[in-house]
N, C-alpha and C positions, 0 to 999 in steps of 0.2 A: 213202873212207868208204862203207859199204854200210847202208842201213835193214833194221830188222826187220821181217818178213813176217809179219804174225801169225796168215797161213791153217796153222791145225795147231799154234799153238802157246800154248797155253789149254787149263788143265786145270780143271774145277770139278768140288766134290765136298761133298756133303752127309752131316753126320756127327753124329751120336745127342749124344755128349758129349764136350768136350776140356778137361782139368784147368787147360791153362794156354795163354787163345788167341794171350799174345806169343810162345811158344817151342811149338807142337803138335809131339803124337810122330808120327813115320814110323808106327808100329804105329796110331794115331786115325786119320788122314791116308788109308793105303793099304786100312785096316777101311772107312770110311765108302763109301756108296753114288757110283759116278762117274759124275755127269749129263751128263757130255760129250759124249758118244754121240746124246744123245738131246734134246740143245738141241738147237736152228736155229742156222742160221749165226748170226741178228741176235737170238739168244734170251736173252741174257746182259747185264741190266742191273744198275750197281750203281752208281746217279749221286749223286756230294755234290753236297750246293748250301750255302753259307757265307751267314749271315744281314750284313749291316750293321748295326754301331754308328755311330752318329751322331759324330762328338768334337768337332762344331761348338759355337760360344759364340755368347751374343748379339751378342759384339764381332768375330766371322768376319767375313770379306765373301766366303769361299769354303768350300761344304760339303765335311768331310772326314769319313771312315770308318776305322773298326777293324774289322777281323773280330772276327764274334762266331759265334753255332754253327751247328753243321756238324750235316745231315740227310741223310740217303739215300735215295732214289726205289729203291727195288728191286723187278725182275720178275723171273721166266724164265717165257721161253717154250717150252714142249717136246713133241717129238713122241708120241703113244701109240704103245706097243706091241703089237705080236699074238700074244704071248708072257707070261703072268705077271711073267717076269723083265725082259724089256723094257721091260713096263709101269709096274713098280715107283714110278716117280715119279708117277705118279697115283694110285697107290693110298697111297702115304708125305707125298707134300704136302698135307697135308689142312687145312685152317679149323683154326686154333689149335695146331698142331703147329711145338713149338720143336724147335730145332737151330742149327747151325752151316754155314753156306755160306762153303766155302773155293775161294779162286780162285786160281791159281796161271799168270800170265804170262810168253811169254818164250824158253819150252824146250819142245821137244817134247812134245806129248801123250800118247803112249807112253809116256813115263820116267815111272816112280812117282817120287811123292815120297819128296825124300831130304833126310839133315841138312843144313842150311845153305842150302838155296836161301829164297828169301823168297814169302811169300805171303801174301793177306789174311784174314781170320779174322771172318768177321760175324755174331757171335749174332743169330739174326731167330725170326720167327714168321710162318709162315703164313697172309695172309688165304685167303678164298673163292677158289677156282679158276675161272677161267669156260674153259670149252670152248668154240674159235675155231669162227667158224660154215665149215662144210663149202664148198671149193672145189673146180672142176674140175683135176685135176691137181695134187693136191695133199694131203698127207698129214693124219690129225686131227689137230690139234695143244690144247693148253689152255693158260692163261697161272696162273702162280700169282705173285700181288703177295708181299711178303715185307717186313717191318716190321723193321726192328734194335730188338731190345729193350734194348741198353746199346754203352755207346761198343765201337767195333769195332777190330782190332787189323792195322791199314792198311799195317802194313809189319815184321809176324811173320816170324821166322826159325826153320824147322822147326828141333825137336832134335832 
């Protein structure tokens, strides 16, 4: 048995509109801007957190839970460019700017996306960006938090 390595194999990509985010096309998918390049290693957050239900009675004598809903803590954090094109993600993540952040783990980050592999599909919106404060040795980087605005599609299958 050998584990997966997942240095290089993590693809995110930020895309305008997709018709249908349980089956996205190759043609949405490989069109949308690819933030990969231009994350940090640790710049790719996209955390659930599952609320508790209570399903204890007065007549328990031990507290029991149900899950109840499911929220997501999302950042990136990404490097600026010295380039326009490099740049793009500072100038595209902006305060109130929707889209779709699509993540795709697992497979080399090279390979476009193709039918059948699986990936996740997160309608968000943009909060305020804050630019990291300036270190020695160290690139500018900005954080942009990112809101889901409707339930996300956690285990989509490109068409």
């Amino acid at each position: 048995m050998s584990d997966l390595i997942s240095d290089g194999k993590t693809r995110v990509a930020w895309v305008a509109s997709v018709a249908n985010i349980n089956a996205p096309t190759t043609t949405e998918l490989n069109g949308g801007m690819d933030l990969t390049p231009r994350l940090t290693p640790d710049g790719l957050k996209m955390d659930p957190t599952t609320a508790d239900v209570d399903t204890s009675s007065l007549a328990s004598t031990f507290d029991t839970m149900e899950v109840g809903r499911i929220k997501f803590d999302g950042e990136l954090t990404v490097k600026r460019g010295s380039t326009p094109t490099e740049d793009q993600p500072y100038t595209t993540l902006l305060y109130g700017t929707h889209g779709y952040l699509v993540i795709r783990r697992g497979i080399d980050y090279s390979t476009n996306f193709a039918s059948g592999q699986q990936v996740e599909v997160y309608p968000v919106v943009c909060g305020e960006r804050a630019n990291k404060a300036p270190a020695a040795n160290e690139v500018l980087k900005f954080m942009s938090p990112l809101k889901v605005t409707t339930q996300p599609a956690t285990n989509a299958t490109v068409a």
